[in-house]
C-alpha positions in Angstrom: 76.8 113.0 44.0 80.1 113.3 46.1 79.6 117.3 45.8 75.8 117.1 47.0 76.8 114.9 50.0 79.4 117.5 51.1 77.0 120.2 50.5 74.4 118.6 52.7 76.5 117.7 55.6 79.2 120.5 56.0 78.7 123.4 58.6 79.1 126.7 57.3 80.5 129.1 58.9 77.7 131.5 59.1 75.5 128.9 60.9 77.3 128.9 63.8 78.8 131.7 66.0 82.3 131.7 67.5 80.9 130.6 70.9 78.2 128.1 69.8 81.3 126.8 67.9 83.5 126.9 70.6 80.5 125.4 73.1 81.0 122.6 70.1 84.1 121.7 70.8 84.0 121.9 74.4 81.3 119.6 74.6 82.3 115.9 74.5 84.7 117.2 77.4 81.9 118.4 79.4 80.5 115.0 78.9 83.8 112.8 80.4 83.9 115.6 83.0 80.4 115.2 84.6 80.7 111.2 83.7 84.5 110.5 85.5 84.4 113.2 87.9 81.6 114.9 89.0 78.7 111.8 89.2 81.5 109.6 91.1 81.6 112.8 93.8 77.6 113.7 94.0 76.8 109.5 93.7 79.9 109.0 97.1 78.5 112.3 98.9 75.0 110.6 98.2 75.9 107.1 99.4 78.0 108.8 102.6 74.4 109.8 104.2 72.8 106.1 103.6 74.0 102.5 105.7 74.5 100.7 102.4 75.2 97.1 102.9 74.8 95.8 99.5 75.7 92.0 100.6 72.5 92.1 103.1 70.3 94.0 100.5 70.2 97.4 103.1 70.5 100.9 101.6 68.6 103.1 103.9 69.1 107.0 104.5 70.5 107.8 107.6 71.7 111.8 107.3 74.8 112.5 109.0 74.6 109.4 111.4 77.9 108.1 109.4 79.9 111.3 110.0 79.3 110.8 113.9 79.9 107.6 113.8 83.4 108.0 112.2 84.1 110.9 114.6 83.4 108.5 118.1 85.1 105.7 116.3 89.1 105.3 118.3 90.2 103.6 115.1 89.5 107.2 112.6 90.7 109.5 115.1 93.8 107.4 115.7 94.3 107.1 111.6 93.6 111.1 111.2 96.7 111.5 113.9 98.7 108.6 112.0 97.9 110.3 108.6 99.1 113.7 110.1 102.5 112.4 111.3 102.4 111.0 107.4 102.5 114.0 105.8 104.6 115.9 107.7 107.7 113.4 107.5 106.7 113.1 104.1 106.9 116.9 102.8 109.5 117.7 105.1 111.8 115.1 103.8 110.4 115.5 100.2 111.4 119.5 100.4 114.6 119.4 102.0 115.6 116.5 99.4 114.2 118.7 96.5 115.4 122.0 97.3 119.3 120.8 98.0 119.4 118.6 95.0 117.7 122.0 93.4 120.4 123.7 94.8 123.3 121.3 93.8 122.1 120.7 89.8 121.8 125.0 89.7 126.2 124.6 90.3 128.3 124.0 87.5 130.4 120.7 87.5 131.2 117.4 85.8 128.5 115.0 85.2 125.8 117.6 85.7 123.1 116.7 82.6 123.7 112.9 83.7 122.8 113.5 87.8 120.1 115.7 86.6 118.4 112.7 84.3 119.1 110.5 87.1 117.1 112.5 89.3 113.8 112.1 87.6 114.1 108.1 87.5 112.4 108.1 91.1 109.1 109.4 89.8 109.5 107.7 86.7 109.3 104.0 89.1 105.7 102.9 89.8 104.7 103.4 93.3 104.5 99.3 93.2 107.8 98.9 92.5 109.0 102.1 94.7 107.4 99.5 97.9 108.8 96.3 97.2 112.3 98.0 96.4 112.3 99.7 99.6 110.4 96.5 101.6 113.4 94.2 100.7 115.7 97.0 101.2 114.1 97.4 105.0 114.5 93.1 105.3 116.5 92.4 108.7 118.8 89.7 107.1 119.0 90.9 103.8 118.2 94.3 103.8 120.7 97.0 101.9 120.4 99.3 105.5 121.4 96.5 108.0 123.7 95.5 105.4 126.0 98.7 105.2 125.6 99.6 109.0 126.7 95.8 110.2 129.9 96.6 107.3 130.2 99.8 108.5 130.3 98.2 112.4 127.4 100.5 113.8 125.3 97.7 114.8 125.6 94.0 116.3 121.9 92.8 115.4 119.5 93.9 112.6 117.5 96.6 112.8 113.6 95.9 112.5 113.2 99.3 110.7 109.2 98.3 109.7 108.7 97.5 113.5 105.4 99.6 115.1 107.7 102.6 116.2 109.6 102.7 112.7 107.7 101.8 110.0 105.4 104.5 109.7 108.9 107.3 109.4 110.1 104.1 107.0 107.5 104.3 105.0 107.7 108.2 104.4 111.4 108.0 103.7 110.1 106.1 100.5 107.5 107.5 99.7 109.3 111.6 99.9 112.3 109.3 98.1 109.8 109.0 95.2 107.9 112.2 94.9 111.1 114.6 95.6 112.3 114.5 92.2 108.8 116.5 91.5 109.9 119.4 92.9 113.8 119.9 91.9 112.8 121.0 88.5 110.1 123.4 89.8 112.9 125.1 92.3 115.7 124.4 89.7 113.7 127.0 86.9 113.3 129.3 90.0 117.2 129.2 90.7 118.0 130.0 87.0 116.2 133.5 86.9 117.8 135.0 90.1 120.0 137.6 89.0 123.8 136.8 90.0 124.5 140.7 90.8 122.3 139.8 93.6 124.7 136.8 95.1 127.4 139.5 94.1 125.9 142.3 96.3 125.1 140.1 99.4 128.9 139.1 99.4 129.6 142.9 98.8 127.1 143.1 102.3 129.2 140.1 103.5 125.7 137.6 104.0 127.7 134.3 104.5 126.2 130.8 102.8 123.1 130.7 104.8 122.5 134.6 104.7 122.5 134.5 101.0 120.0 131.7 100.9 117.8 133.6 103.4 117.8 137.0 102.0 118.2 136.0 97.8 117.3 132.4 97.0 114.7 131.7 99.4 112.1 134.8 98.1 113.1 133.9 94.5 111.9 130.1 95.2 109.0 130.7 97.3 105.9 130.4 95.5 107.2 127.3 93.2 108.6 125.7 97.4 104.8 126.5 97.8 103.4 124.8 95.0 105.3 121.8 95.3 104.2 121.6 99.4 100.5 121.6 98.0 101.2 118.7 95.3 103.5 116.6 97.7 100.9 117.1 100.8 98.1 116.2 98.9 99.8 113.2 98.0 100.8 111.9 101.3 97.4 112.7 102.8 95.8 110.4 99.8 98.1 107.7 100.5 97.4 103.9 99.8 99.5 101.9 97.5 102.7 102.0 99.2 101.5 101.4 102.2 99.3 98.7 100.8 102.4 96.8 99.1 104.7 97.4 101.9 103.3 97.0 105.0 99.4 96.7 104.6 98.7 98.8 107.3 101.0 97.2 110.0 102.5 95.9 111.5 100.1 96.1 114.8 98.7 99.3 112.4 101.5 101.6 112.5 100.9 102.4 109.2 97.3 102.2 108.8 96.3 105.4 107.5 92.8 107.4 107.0 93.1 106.2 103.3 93.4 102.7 104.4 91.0 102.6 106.6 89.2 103.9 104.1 89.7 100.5 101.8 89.2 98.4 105.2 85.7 99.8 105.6 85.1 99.4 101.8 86.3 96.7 100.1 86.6 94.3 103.4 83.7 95.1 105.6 81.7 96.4 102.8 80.7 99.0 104.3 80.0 101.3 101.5 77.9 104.4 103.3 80.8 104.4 105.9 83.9 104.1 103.2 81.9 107.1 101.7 81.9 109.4 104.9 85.7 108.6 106.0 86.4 109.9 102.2 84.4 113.1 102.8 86.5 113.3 106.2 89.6 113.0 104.5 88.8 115.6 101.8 87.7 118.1 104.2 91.1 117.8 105.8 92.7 118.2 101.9 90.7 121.0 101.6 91.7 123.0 104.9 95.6 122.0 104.1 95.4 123.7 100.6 93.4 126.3 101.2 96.0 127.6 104.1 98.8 127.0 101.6 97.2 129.1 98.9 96.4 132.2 101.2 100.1 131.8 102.2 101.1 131.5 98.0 98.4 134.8 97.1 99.6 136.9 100.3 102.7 136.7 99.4 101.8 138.0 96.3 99.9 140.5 97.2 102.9 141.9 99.7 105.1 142.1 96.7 102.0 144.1 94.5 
């Protein structure tokens, strides 16, 4: 009976070709694929050209009328500027941090292995905890800044560091704090492959510190500096949740992003159709970014070729 069974049920070999049996495999991916990813997208693109108000019962198509309203709207324009200014502190801050600690870890000294686990623990911390940490760290009485620069005798009164003018440069202090650690061990495999008879021959050449870096590191670290500016730009354009737990948008909306006007428009006013259209808006912008960045990462690499 047990052999009969087997014999019924099992797939020979010869039934199915390699593709078909690959297709096989391939399959129940396909399935999560079009079910997580690509219905969400084509459902959002469809409900960005319709005024859906599902509280009032209204879901009416209305083309492109949500795209021009976004565009005459002071509020998206004014977010699209603040999310700019976002993601430029951000990966600037985020690189410089990455490449020097890159550049420090690649040196040979005591307590290397330990500084380079302790590197990762930023990115390890959930972007939850990264706020509040750096929240109560910004507090005017009990904050760790205003602590150290009132010991240090720098200031008389506390700083308001998440005041209008600061808190959106605060905010991307934290933020690069947390996604830095991302890209030390993309540069750090980049420094370990340069050949030292290079450094040797720029000394030969007499290239000082900066020459060195300019002429030898930098080319060597390029396209992984390039890769990391797509990953960490990306993820400062999408911001939400630590601007969410940290400031929610303020104060006065210094910090209220595209994203988070997005969730306004959303999940406060409801506004589904709209929410939809500033998300197409904000993935346009994505789009442009990282599509500059990868012309820059594949002419480079066709200048070498």
């Amino acid at each position: 009976m047990k052999d009969l069974l087997h014999s019924r049920f099992r797939f020979k070999s010869s039934e199915l070709s390699e593709s078909q049996f690959a297709y096989l495999f391939i399959l129940p991916l396909l399935i999560l694929l079009v079910a997580l990813i690509i219905f969400p997208f084509l459902y959002s693109l469809w409900l960005s050209l319709r005024n859906v108000r599902f509280e009032l019962g209204i879901s009416q198509f209305v083309g492109l009328a949500q795209y021009a309203r976004a565009f005459k709207d002071p509020r998206v324009l004014d977010a699209i500027v603040k999310t700019g200014e976002y993601t430029v502190a951000v990966t600037v801050i985020a690189t410089i941090v990455c490449v020097t600690t890159a550049l420090l870890l690649n040196e040979k000294f005591y307590g290397r292995k330990a500084l380079a686990t302790l590197v990762i623990l930023p990115w390890g911390i959930s972007t939850y905890a990264a706020a509040i940490i750096w929240r109560y760290m910004y507090f005017e009485n009990i904050g760790f800044f205003n602590a150290v620069l009132e010991r240090l005798h720098l200031i008389s009164e506390p700083v308001v560091f998440l005041s209008p003018n600061w808190a959106l440069i605060c905010i991307a202090l934290a933020h690069a704090w947390q996604l830095a650690p991302l890209g030390v061990y993309f540069v750090l495999a980049s420094l370990q492959v340069i050949p030292q008879d290079l450094y040797r021959a720029a000394k030969i050449d007499h290239l000082g510190v900066f020459g060195r870096f300019r002429y030898v590191t930098v080319p060597y670290i390029r396209n992984a500096l390039l890769i990391i500016l797509v990953l960490i730009t990306v993820e400062a354009a999408r911001v939400f949740d630590i601007i969410y737990f940290s400031t929610g948008g303020g104060p006065a909306g210094a910090t209220t992003t595209l994203t988070y006007l997005i969730y306004i428009a959303t999940f406060n006013n409801f506004d589904i159709g709209y929410g939809a259209a500033l998300s197409y808006i904000l993935l346009a912008i994505i789009f442009i970014v990282t599509f500059i960045y990868f012309l820059l990462l594949f002419g480079s690499r066709k200048e070498k070729a």
